[in-house]
BABAVEX-523546 format. One line per field, with one value per residue (C-alpha): residue number from 0; residue in one letter; x, y, z. Coordinates in pm, 1 decimal. Example, Ala and Ser with C-alpha at 12.3 -4.5 7.8 and 13.67 -1.06 7.14 Angstrom:
n c(0, 1)
res c(A, S)
east c(1230.0, 1367.0)
north c(-450.0, -106.0)
up c(780.0, 714.0)
This chain:
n c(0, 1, 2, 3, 4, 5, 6, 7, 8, 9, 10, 11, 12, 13, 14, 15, 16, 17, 18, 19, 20, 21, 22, 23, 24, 25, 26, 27, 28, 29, 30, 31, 32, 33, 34, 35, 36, 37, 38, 39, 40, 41, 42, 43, 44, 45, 46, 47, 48, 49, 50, 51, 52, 53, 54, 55, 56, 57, 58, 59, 60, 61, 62, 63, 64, 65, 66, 67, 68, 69, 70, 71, 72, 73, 74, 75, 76, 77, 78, 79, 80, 81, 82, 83, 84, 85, 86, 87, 88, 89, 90, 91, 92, 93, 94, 95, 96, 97, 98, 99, 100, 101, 102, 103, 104, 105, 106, 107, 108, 109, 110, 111, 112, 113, 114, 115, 116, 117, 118, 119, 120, 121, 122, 123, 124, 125, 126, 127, 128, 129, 130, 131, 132, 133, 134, 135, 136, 137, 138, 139, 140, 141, 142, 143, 144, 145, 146, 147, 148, 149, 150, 151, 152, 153, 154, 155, 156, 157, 158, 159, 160, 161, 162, 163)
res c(X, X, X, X, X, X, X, X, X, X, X, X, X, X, X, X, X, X, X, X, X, X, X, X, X, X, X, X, X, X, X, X, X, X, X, X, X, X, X, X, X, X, X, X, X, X, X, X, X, X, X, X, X, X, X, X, X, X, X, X, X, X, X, X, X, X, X, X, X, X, X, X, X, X, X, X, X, X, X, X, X, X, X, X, X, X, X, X, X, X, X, X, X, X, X, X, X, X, X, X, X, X, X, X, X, X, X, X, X, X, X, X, X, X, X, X, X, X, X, X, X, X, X, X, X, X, X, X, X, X, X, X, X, X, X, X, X, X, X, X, X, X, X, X, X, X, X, X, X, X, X, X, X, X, X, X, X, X, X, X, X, X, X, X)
east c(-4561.2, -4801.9, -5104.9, -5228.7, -5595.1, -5563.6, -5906.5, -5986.1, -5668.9, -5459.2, -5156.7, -4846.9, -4579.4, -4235.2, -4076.4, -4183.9, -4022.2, -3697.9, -3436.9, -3348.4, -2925.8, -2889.4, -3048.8, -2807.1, -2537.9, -2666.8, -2701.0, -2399.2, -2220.4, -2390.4, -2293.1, -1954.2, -1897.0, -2034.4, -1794.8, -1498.9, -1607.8, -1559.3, -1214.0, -1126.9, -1227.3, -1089.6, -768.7, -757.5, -773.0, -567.1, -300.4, -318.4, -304.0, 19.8, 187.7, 26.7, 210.0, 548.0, 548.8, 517.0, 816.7, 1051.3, 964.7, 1058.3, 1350.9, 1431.5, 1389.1, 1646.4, 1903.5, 1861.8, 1852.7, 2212.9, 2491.5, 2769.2, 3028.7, 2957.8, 2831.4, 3040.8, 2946.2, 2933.7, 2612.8, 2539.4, 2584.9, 2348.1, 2038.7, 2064.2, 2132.9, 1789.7, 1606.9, 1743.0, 1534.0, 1246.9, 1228.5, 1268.4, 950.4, 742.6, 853.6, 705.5, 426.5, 348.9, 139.7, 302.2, 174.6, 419.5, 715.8, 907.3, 899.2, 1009.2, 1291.6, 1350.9, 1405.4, 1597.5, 1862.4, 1904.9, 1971.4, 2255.4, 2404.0, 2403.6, 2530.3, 2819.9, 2904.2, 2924.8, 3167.9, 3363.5, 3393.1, 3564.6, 3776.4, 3835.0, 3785.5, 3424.1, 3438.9, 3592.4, 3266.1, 3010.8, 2875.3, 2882.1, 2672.8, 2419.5, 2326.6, 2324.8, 2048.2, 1869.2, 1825.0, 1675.8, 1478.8, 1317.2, 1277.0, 1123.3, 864.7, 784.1, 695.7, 528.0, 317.4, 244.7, 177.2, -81.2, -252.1, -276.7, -355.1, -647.1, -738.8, -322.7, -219.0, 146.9, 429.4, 776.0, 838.0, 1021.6)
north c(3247.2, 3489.7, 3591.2, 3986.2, 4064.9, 4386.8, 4542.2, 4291.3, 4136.2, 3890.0, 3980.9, 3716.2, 3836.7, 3639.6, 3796.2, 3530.9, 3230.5, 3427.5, 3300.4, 3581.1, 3591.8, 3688.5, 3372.8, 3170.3, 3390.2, 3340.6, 2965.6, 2911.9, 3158.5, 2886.7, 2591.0, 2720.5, 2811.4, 2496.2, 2328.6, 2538.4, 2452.2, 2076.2, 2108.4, 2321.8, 2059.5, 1756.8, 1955.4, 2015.6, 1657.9, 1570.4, 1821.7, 1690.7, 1349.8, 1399.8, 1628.6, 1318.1, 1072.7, 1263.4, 1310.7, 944.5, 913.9, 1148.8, 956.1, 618.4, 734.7, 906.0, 549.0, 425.3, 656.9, 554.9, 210.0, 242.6, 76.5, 283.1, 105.0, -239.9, 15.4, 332.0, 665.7, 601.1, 431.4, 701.3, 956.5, 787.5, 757.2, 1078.2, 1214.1, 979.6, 1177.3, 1523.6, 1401.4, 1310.1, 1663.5, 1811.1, 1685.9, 1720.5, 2111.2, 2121.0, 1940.7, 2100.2, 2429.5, 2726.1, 2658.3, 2377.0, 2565.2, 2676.0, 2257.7, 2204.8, 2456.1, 2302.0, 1961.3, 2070.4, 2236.7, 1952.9, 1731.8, 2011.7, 1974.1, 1590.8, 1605.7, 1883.6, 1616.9, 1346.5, 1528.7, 1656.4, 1338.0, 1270.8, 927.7, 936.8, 620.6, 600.0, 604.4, 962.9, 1121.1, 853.8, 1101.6, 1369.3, 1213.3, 1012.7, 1393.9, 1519.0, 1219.6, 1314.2, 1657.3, 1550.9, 1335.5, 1590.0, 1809.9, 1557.4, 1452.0, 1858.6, 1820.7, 1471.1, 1649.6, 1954.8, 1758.5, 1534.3, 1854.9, 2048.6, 1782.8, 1649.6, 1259.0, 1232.4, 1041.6, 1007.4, 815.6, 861.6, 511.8, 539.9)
up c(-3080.7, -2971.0, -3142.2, -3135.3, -3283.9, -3364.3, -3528.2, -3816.4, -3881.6, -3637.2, -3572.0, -3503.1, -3261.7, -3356.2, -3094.4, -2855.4, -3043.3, -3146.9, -2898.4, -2647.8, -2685.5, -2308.7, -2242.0, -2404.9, -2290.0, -1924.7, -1957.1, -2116.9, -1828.6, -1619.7, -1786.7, -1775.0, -1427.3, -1314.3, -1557.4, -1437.9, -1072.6, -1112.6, -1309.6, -1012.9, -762.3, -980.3, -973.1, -634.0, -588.1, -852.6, -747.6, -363.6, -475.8, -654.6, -377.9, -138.3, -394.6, -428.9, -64.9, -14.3, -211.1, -17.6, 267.1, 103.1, 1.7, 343.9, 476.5, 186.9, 362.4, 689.5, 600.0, 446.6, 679.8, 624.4, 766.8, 525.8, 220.0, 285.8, 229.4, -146.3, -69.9, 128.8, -115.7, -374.1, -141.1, -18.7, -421.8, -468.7, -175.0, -357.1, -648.4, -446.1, -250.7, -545.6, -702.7, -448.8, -392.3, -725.4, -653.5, -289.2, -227.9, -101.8, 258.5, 259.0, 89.2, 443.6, 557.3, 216.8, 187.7, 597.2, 490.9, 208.8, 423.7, 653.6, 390.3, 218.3, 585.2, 521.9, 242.3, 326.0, 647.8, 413.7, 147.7, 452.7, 551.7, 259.4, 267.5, 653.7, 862.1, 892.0, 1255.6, 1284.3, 1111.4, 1250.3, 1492.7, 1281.1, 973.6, 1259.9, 1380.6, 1027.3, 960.5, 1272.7, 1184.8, 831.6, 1024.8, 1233.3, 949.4, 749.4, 1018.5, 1016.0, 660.0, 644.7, 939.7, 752.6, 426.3, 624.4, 731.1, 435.7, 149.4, 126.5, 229.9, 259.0, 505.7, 509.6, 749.0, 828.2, 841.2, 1160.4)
């Protein structure tokens, strides 16, 4: 509050303690950028740490394919690791950020291939398509060590292994 003597009388100036609404506005602009900053950040984090997570995954499950022996298990065993890998890809091309889209749509061809080898394969002697479905799995491989590289680049305190 400030006090005005004017002539005889004082005069009390309420404008002082009246609260000034761009004040508030600009604090609470404050407040709320700052606020918005660190949901942005504990995204980020929180985003890369699921992409980190799901990418894990896809190479667990990458491992579950290779680890199949086709001759004791047949392709039927095949089939369902590499349908469990399809799931795993999947989430983590939802999880991912664009800048790892093309390894993502890159491993996702290789395995189609493996997966087109496999069904031409069909109920053949597994010894006729042996060679055939080993350089399909290579392929993934390679594409799959592009992405696990790329992923390990561009996400944050991610640090990711092929398993190989």
């Amino acid at each position: 509050m400030t006090v005005v003597a004017s002539g005889s009388e004082a005069l009390v100036d309420h404008r002082a303690d009246r609260p000034r609404p761009w004040r508030r506005l600009a604090a609470g602009g404050a407040v709320a950028a700052l606020l918005l900053a660190g949901v942005a950040a504990c995204s980020s984090d929180s985003e890369d740490s699921s992409a980190c997570d799901a990418a894990q995954q896809v190479s667990s499950d990458f491992q579950a394919v290779r680890d199949v022996d086709v001759v004791s298990d047949g392709t039927d065993a095949l089939r369902d690791a590499l349908d469990q890998l399809d799931q795993a890809v999947d989430e983590f091309a939802s999880e991912a950020g664009d800048a790892l889209q093309p390894a993502v749509q890159q491993l996702q061809s290789s395995l189609d291939d493996l997966g087109q080898t496999l069904q031409a394969a069909g109920d053949q002697p597994i010894g006729d398509s042996a060679s055939q479905i080993g350089s399909a799995i290579s392929s993934a491989a390679t594409a799959l060590q592009q992405l696990l590289d790329d992923a390990n680049s561009e996400l944050s305190d991610c640090d990711i292994s092929s398993g190989s």
